[in-house]
MILUMTOR-968054 format. One record per residue (C-alpha): residue in one letter; x negated, y negated, z; residue number from 1. Coordinates in Angstrom, 3 decimals. Each point is the difference from the previous one (the first is absolute). Layout:
% MILUMTOR-968054
("A", (X, Y, Z), NUM)
...
***
This chain:
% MILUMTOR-968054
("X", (-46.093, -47.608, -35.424), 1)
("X", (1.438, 3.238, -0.870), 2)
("X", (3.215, 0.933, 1.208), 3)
("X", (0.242, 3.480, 2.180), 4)
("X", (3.089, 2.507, -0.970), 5)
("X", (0.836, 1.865, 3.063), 6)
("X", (1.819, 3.363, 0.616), 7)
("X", (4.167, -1.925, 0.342), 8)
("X", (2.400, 1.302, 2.364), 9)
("X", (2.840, 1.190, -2.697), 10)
("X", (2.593, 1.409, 3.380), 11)
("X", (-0.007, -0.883, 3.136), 12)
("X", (-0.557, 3.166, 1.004), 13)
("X", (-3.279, 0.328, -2.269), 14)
("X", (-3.646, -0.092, 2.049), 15)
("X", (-1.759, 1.216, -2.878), 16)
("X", (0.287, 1.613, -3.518), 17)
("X", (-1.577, 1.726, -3.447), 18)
("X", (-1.170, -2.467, -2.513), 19)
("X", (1.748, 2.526, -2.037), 20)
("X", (-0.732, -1.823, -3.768), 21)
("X", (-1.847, -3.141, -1.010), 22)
("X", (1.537, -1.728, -3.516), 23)
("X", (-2.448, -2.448, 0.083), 24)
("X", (-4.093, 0.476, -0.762), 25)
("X", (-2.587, -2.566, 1.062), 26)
("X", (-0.255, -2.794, -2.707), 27)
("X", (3.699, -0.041, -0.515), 28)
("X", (1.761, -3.161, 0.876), 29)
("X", (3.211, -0.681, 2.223), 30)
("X", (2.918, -1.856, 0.332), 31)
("X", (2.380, -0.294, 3.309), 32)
("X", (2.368, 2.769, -0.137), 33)
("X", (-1.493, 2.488, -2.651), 34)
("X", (-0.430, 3.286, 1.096), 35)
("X", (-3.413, 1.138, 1.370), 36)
("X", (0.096, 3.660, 1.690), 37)
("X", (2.581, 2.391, 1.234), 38)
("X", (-0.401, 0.816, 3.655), 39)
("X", (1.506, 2.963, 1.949), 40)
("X", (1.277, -0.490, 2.825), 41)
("X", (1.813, 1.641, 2.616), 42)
("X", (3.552, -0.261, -1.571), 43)
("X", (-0.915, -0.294, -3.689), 44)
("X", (-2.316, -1.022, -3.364), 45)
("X", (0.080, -3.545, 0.010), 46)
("X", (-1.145, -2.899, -2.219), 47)
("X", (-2.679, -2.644, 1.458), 48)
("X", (0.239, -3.427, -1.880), 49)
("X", (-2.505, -2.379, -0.288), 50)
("X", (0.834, -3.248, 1.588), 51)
("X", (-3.073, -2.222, -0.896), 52)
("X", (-1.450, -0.613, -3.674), 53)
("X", (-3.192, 0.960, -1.142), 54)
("X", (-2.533, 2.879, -0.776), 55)
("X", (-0.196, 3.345, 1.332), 56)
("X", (-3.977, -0.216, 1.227), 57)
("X", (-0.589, 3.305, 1.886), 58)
("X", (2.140, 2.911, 1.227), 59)
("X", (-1.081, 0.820, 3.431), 60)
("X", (2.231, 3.153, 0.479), 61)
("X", (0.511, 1.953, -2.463), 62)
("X", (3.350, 2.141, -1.682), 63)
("X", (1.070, 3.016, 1.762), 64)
("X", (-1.615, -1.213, 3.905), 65)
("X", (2.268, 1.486, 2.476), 66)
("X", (0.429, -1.846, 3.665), 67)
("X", (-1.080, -3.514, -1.197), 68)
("X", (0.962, -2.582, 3.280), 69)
("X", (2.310, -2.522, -0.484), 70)
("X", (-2.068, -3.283, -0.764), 71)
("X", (-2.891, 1.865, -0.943), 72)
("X", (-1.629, -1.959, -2.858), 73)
("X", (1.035, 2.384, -3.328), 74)
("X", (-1.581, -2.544, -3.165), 75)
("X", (-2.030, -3.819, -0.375), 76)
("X", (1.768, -2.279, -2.110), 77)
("X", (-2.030, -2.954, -1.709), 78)
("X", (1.770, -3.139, 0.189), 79)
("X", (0.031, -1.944, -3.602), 80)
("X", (-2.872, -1.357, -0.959), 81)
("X", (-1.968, 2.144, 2.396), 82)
("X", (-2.951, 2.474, -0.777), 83)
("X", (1.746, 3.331, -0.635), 84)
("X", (-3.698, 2.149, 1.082), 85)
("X", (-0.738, -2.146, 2.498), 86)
("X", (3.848, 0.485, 1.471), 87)
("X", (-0.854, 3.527, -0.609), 88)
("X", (-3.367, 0.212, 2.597), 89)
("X", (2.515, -2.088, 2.784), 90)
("X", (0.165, 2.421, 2.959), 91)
("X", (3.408, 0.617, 1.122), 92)
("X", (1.097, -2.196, 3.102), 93)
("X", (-0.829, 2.583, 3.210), 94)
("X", (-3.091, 0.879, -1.988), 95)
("X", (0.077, 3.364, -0.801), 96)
("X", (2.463, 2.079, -2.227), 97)
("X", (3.222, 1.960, 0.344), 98)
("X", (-1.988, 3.365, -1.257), 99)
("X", (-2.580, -0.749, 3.038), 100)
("X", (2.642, -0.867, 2.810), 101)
("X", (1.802, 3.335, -1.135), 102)
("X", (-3.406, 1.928, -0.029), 103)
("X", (-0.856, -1.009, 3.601), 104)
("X", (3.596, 0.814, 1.333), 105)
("X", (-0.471, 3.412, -1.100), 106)
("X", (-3.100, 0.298, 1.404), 107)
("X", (0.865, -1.339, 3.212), 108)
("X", (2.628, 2.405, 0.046), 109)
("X", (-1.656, 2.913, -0.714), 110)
("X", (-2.736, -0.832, 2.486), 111)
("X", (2.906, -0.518, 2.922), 112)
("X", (1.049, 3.197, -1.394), 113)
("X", (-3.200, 2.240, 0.068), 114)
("X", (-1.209, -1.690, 3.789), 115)
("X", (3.350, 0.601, 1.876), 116)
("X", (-0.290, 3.623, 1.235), 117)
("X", (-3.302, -1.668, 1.343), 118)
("X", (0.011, -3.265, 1.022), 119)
("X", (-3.284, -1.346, 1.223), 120)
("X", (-0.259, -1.330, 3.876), 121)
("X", (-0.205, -3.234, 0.851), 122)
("X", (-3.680, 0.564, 0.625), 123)
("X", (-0.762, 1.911, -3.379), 124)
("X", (-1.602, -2.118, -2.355), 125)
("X", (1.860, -1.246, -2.978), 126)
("X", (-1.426, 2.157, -3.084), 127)
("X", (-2.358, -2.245, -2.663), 128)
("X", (-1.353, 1.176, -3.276), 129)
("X", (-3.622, 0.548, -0.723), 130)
("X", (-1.796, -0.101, -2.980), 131)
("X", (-2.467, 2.991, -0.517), 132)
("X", (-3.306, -0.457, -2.411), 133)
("X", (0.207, 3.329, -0.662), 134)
("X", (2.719, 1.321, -2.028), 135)
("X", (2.367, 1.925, 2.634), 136)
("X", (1.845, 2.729, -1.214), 137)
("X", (3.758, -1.265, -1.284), 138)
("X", (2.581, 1.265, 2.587), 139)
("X", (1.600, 2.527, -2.704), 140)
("X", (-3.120, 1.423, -1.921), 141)
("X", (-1.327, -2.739, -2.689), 142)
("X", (3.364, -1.588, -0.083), 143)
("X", (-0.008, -3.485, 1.767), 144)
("X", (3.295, -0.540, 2.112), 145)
("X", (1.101, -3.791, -0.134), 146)
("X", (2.804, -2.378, 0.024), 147)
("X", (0.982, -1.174, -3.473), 148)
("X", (-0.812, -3.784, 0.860), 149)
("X", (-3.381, 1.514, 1.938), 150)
("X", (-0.927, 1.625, -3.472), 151)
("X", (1.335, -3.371, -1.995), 152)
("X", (-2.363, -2.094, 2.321), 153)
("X", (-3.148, 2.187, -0.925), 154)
("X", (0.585, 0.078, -3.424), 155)
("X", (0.284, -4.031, -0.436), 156)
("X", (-3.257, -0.280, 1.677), 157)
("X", (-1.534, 3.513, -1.355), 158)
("X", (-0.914, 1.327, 2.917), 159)
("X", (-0.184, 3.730, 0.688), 160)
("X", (1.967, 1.292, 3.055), 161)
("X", (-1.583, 3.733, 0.713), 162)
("X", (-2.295, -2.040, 2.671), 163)
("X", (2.870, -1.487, 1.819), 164)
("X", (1.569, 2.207, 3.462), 165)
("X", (3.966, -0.904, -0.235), 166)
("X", (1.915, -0.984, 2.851), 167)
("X", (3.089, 1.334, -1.237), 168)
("X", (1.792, 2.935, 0.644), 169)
("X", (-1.738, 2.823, -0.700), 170)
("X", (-3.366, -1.998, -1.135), 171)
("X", (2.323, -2.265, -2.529), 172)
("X", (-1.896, -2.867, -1.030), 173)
("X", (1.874, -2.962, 0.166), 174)
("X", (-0.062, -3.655, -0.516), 175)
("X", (-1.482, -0.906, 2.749), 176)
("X", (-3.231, 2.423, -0.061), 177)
("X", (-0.859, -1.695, -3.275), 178)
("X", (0.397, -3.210, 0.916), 179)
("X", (-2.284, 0.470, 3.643), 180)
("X", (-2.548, 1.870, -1.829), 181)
("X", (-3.470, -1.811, -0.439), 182)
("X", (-0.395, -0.745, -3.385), 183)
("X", (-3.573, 1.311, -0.115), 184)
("X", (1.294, 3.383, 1.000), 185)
("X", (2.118, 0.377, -2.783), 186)
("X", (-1.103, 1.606, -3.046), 187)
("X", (0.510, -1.325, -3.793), 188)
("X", (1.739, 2.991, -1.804), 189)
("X", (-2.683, 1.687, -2.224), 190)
("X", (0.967, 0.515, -3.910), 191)
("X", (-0.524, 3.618, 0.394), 192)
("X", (2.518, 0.972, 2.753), 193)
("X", (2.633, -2.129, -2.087), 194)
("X", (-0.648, 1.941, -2.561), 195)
("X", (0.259, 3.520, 1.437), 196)
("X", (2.747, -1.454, 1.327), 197)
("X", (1.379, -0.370, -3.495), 198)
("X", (-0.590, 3.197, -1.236), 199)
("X", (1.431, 1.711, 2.932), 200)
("X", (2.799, 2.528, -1.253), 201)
("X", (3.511, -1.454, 0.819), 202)
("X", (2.111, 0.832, 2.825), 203)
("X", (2.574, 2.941, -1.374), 204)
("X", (3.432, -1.756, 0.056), 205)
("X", (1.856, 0.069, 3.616), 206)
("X", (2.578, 2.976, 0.369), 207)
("X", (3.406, -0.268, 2.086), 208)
("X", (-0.578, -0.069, 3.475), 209)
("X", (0.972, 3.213, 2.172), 210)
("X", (2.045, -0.956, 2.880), 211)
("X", (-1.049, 1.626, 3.827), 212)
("X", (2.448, 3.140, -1.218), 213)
("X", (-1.381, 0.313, -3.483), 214)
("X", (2.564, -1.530, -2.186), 215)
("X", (-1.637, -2.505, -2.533), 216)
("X", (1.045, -3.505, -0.399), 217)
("X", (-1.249, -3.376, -1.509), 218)
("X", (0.398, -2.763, 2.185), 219)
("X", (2.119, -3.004, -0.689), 220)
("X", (-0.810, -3.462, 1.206), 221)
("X", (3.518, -1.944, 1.617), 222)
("X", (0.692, -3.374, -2.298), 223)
("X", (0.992, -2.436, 2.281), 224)
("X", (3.756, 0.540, -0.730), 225)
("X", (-0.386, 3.200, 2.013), 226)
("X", (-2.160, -0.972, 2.625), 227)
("X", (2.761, -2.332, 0.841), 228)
("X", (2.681, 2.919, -0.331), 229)
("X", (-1.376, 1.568, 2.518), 230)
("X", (-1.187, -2.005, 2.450), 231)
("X", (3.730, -1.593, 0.029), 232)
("X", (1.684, 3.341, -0.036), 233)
("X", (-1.686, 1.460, 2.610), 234)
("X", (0.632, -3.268, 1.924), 235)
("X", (3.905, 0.081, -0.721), 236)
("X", (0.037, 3.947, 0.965), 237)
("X", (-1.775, -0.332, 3.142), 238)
("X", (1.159, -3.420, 1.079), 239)
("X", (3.604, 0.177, -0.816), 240)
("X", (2.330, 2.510, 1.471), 241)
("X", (2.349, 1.576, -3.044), 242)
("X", (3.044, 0.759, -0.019), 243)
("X", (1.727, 1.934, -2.784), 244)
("X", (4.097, 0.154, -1.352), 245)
("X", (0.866, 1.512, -2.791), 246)
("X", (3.190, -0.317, -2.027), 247)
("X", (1.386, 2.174, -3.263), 248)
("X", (1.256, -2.561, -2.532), 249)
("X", (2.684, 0.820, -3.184), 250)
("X", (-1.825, -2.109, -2.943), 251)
("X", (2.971, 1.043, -2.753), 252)
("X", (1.514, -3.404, 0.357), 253)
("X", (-3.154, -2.273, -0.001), 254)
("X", (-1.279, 2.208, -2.875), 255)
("X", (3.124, -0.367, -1.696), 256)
("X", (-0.172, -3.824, 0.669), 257)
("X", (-3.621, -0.172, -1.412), 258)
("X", (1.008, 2.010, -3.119), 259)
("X", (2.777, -2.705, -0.309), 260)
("X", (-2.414, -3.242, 0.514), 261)
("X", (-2.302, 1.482, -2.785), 262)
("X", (2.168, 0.465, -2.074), 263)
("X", (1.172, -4.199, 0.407), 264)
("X", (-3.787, -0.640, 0.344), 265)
("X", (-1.248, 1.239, -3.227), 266)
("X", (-0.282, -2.827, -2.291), 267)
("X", (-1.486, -1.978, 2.810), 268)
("X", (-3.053, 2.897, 0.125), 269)
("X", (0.713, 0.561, 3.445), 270)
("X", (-0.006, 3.481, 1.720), 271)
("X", (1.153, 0.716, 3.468), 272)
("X", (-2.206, 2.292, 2.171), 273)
("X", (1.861, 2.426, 2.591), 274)
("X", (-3.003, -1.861, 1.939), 275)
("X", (1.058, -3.208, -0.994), 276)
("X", (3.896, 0.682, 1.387), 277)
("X", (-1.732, 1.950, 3.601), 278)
("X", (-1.992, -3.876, 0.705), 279)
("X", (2.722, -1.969, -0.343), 280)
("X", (2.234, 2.716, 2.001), 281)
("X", (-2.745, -0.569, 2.836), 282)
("X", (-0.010, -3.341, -0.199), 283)
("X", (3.713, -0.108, 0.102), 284)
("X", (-0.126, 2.056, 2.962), 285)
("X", (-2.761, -1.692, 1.723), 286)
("X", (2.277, -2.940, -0.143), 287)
("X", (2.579, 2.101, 1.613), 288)
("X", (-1.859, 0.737, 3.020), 289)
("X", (-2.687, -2.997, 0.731), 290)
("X", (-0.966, 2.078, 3.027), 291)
("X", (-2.417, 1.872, -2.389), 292)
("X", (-0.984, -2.691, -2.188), 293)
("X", (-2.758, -0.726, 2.764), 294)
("X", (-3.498, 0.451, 0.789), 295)
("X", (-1.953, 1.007, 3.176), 296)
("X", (-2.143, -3.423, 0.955), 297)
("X", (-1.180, 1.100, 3.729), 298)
("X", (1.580, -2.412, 2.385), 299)
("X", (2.356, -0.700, -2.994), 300)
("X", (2.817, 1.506, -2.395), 301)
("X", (-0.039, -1.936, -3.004), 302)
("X", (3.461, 0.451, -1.891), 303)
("X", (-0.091, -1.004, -3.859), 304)
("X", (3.069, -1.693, -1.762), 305)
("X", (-1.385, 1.570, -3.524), 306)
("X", (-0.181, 3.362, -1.191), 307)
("X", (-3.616, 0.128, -1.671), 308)
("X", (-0.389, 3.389, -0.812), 309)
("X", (-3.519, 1.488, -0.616), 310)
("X", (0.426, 3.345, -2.537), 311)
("X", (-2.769, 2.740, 0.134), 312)
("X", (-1.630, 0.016, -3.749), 313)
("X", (-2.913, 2.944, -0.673), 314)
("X", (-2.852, -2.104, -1.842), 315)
("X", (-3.051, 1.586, -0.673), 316)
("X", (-1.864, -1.838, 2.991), 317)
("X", (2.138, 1.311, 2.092), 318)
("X", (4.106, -0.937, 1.862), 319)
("X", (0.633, -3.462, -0.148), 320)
("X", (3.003, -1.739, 0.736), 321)
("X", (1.020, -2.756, -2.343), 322)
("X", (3.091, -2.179, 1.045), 323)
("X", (3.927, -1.010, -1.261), 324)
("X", (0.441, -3.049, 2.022), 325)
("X", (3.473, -0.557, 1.676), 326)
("X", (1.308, 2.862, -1.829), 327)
("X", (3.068, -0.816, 1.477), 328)
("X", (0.994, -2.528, -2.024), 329)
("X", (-1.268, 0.896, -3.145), 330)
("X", (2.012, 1.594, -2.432), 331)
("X", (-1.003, 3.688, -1.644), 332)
("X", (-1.536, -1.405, -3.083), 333)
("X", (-1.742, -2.472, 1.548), 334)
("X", (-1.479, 3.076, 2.313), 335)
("X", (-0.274, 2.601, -2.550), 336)
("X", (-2.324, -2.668, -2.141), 337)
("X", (-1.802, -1.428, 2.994), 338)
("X", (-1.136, 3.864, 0.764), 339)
("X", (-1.291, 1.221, -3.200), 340)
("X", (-2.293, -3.360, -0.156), 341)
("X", (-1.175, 0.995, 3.603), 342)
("X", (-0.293, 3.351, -0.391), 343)
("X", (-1.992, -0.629, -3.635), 344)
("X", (-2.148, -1.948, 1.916), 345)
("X", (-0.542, 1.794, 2.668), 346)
("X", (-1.383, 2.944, -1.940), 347)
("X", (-2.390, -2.381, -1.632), 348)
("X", (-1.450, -1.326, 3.349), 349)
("X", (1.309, -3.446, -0.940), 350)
("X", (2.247, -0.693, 3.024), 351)
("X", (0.036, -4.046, 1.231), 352)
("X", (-0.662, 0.582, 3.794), 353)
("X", (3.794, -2.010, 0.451), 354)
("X", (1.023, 3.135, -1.876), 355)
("X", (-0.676, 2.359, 2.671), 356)
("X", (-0.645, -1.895, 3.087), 357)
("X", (2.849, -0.219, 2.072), 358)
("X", (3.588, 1.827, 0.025), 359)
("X", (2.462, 0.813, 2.322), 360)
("X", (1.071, 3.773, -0.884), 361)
("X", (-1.831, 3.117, -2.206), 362)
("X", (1.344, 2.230, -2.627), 363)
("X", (-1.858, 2.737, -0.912), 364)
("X", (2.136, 2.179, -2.806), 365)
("X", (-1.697, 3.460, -0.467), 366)
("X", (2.766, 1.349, -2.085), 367)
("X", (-1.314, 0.180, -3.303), 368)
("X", (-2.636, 2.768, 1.133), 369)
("X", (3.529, 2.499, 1.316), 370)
("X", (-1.262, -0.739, 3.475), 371)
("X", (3.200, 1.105, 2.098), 372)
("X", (-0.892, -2.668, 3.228), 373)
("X", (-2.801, -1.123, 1.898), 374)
("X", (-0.996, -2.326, 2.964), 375)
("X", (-2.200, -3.290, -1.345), 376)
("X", (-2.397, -1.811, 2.768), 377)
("X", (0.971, -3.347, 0.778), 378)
("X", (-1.952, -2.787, -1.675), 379)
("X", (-0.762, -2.525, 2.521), 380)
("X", (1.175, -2.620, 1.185), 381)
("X", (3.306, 0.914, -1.471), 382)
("X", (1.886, 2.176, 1.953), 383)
("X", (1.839, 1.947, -2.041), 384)
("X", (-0.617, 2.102, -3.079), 385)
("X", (2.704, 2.142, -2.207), 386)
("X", (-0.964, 3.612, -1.614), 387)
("X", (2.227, 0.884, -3.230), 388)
("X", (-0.614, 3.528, -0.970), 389)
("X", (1.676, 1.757, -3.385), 390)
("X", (3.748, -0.356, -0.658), 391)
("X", (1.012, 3.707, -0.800), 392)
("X", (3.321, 2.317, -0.793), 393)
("X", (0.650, 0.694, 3.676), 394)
("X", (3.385, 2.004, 1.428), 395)
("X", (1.579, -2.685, 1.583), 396)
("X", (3.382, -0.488, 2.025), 397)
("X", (2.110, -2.279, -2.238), 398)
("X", (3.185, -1.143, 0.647), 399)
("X", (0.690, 3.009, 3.032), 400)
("X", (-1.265, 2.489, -2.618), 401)
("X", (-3.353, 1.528, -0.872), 402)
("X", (-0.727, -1.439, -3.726), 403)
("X", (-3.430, -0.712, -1.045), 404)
("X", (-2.154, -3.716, -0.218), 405)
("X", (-3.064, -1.950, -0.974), 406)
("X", (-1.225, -0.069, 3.487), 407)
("X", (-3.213, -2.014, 1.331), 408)
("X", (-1.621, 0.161, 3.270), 409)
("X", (-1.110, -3.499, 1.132), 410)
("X", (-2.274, -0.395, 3.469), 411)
("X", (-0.541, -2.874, 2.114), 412)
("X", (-3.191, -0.841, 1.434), 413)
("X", (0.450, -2.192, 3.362), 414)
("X", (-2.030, -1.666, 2.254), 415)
("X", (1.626, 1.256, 3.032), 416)
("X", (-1.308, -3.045, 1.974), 417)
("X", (1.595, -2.492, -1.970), 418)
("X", (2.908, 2.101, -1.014), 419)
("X", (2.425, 1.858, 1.667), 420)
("X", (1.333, 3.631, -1.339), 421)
("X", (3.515, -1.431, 0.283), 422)
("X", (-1.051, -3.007, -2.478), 423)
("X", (-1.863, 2.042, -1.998), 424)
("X", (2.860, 2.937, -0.616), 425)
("X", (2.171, -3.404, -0.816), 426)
("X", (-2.748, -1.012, -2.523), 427)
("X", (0.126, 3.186, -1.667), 428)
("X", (3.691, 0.301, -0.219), 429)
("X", (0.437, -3.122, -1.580), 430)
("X", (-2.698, 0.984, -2.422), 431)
("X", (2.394, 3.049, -0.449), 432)
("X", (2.958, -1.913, -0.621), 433)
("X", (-1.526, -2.308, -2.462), 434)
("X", (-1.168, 2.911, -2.347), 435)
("X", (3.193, 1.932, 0.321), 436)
("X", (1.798, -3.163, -0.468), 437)
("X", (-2.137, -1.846, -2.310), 438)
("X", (2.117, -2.626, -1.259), 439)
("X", (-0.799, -1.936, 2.711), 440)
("X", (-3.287, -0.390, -1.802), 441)
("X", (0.941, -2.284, -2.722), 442)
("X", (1.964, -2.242, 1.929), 443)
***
């Protein structure tokens, strides 16, 4: 009996994803554990391994399908010694496909859509679709307006659809018109019409959209990365109640110290980040003050004896936060080298979901781009989140004396229901401390 594949839940967090690649074509045979598609899902690219043997039969949705459910049956696989083409013809278990069930939500949705403004009565009757012998007029000129799986469903059986009244919005002919239409009423498409059809001139290539003031644009559909961005962001900014404290921080010692550690690290290929110094300088300073180490839980505060500290990396999907576990304890090299692996992959959408699920604190370093100082939104559940803008030649009161120093604005980000101001202004001074004093970074 051939053996289902089904959409797997790679997070959590994940309810559905895009099949984003298939490695594998029908015919090709499988071992447990080789790799059989990359799937996107809402934190990252990830790798789906095969964990039965035998032979790819059938691939039921296909590369690039966006919004594929969670369990959703994605590929047949023939057991050994089984019939690859008759594996092949196996309907999926819950009968119909993934491109079908997606088909029918959208036209459910667009038929909520189009009938709310209007909503029948109770004693309205419920609209059905009728079959016309004579060719009605298409609702936009000769053009017939129908649902993709409607149109799919008439060309299987080669049936012609300018006789069939939709029950969609705006006359859209939809699955369900085709399927409740006598057969008798529907016509067999005639040679001719396919072939006019044919020799129709192509539609001219789409331009850019003009927006309602006149500005053109091209629209750009969200990856999943970003529909999760900001659906959580607008969450943390309307659920949690900010508050903001800023502090100016001297960096000449820590980036004499780095400049020092380099040098010593050389031969061993390591190179210290500024970045890599600021995490363990949180960490450090989370450890400090426990009171901020915490997350908002409801009816509970749940304070963490480790400092996992999730740092803001740009990848091309969009801002994901990969994770240096107890970054307390670890030493800088151990950091710096964890963090370029991350961040490397990261950027290549290859995250392990234990690789950004979870952490106590957030970094998010915009530095390198000479931003001065900004406020970052919380990432929930954490309940705190540090904002490192540029270190820069600043005038600076050194010593009882105006001289000048690398100075770098660094803002907290506090959930003010889990943490106090006092506690946080004690967070941030310790983070001070620490950079201004950064010895107490390798010991």
């Amino acid at each position: 009996m051939p053996t289902p594949i089904k959409m797997p839940a790679l997070s959590p967090t994940m309810e559905e994803g895009t099949l984003a690649r298939w490695l594998i074509k029908p015919g090709d045979k499988v071992s447990a554990g080789d790799i059989m598609a990359e799937i996107e899902t809402d934190k990252a690219t990830m790798e789906f391994e095969a964990v039965d043997e035998g032979t790819l039969a059938s691939i039921a949705v296909e590369e690039g399908s966006e919004g594929v459910k969670v369990g959703t049956v994605i590929a047949m696989l023939a057991e050994e010694g089984e019939d690859v083409d008759e594996a092949a013809k196996a309907s999926p278990a819950g009968g119909e496909s993934a491109e079908q069930a997606r088909e029918e939500k959208v036209e459910e949705e667009e038929r909520r859509t189009e009938e709310a403004p209007s909503t029948p009565t109770k004693s309205s009757p419920a609209p059905t679709a009728s079959v016309s012998t004579n060719s009605a007029p298409a609702p936009s000129g000769d053009r017939i307006v129908a649902s993709p799986l409607a149109k799919r469903i008439a060309e299987q059986k080669g049936l012609d659809l300018s006789g069939v009244q939709g029950s969609g919005p705006n006359g859209r002919i939809v699955k369900a018109d085709v399927e409740n239409a006598e057969p008798g009423k529907l016509a067999v498409k005639d040679a001719a019409r396919s072939d006019k059809a044919m020799d129709a001139p192509k539609t001219p290539a789409k331009t850019p959209a003009e927006s309602e003031f006149g500005a053109p644009y091209e629209a750009q559909k969200l990856n999943n990365v970003r529909k999760v961005i900001a659906r959580r962001l607008t969450e943390a900014k309307q659920t949690i109640p900010h508050i903001y404290l800023t502090v100016d921080v001297r960096l000449d010692a820590l980036l004499k110290l780095r400049s020092q550690l380099n040098a010593s690290l050389e031969a061993d290929g390591i190179k210290l980040s500024v970045n890599d110094l600021l995490i363990k300088a949180l960490a450090r300073a989370l450890a400090r003050v426990p009171s901020c180490n915490v997350s908002f839980q409801g009816d509970e505060l749940h304070q963490y004896t480790r400092q996992d500290i999730s740092v803001a990396v740009a990848a091309p999907s969009g801002l994901i936060t990969p994770i240096v576990v107890d970054a307390g304890r670890k030493g800088l090299a151990q950091i710096s080298t964890e963090m370029k692996e991350l961040a490397g992959k990261a950027r290549d959408g290859k995250l392990q979901p234990h690789e950004y699920q979870g952490g106590t604190a957030s970094l998010s370093n915009l530095g390198m781009f000479g931003t001065k100082q900004f406020d970052a939104v919380i990432n929930p559940p954490q309940a705190m989140i540090l904002a490192v803008g540029a270190g820069e030649q600043r005038p600076h009161v050194i010593d009882g004396a105006l001289g000048v120093a690398t100075v770098m604005s660094a803002t907290g980000s506090f959930d003010h229901r889990a943490i106090d101001g006092a506690d946080g202004a004690a967070l941030m001074q310790a983070f001070q401390q620490l950079v201004e004093n950064p010895m107490g970074l390798v010991v």
